[in-house]
N, C-alpha and C positions, 0 to 999 in steps of 0.2 A: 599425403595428407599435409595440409598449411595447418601449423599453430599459430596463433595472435595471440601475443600477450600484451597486455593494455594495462598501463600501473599509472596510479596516479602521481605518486614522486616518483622525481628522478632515480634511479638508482647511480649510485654513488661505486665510484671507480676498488673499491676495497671490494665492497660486495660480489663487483662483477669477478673480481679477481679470485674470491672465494668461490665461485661458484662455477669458475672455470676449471674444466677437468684438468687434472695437473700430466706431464708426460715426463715419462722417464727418458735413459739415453737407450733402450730397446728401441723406442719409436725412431730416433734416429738413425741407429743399425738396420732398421726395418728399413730405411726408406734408400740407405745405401746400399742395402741386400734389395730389394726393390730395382734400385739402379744398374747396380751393374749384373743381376738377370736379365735385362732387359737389352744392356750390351753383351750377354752373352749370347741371346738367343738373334742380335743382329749377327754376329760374328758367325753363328751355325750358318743362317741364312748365304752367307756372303760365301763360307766355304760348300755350301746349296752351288752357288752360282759359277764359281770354280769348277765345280770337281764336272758339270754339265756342260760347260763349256771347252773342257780339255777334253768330255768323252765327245761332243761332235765333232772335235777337231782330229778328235782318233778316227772316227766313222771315215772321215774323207781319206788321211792317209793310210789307213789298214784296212776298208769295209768289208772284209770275212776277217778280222784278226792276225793275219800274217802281213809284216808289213814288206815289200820289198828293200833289197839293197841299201839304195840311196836314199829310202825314208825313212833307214830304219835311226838314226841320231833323233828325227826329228817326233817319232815314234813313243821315243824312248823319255825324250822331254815331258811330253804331253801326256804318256804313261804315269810319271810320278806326278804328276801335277795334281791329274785324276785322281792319285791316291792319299795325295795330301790336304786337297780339297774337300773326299769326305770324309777323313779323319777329324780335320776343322769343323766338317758341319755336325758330325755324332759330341766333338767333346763340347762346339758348342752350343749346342740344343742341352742336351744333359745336365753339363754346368748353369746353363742359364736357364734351366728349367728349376734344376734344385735350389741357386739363389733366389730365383723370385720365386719359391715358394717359401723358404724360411724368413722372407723380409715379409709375406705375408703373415702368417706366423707370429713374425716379432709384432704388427702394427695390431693386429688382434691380440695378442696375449696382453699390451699395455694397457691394463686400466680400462678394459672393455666395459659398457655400463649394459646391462641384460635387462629387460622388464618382460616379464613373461607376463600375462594374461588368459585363464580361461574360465571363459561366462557363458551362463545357462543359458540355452534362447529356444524360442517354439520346435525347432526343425533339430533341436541337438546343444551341442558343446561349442560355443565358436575361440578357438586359440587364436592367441594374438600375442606374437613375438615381436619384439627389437632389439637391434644390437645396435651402442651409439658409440662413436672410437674416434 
């Protein structure tokens, strides 16, 4: 929905000032908890792409799980990679799941403006919600 609003005077720079929602420093916590969930949930990804990569590197030198002799160092490498890889991708999907959901959180809890709406019509009740932030 496009609002127009058409005023004959100008409005005047104080006015506008007043009539801007004002933001606390939650909005700005909101947007650094916003932030770095966002790097956290790269980081999960990345340790995704690790631990996937050290198990197809396993597939070739162990492919039933026993690795011989002379592959077993390089086995053994590729083994903990694997497992620190999705260590990395669990804590960082979780972490950066729970940050951007708290910077969500903060950027809604600031000063959110609500207008609820609900009007009679032929067919029923029509509600009409907004949330402005």
């Amino acid at each position: 929905m496009l609002v127009v609003l058409v005023a004959s005077t100008p409005v005047r720079a104080a006015e506008a000032e007043q009539s801007a929602p004002q933001r606390s420093a939650v909005s700005g916590l909101g947007v650094a908890l916003v932030g770095l969930g966002v790097a956290g949930l790269g980081l999960g990804l990345a340790g995704t792409l690790i631990a996937a990569d050290a198990s197809r590197t396993l597939s070739v030198y162990a492919p039933n799980g026993v690795p011989n002799q002379a592959d077993a160092g390089i086995v053994s490498v590729f083994s903990r990679r694997q497992g620190l890889g999705s260590g990395l991708a669990i804590g960082g999907f979780a972490g950066g799941a729970a940050l951007l959901v708290g910077g969500l959180i903060c950027l809604l809890v600031d000063s959110p403006r609500v207008a609820l709406a609900v009007v009679p019509g032929r067919q029923g009740l029509t509600v009409s919600a907004q949330l402005r932030f």
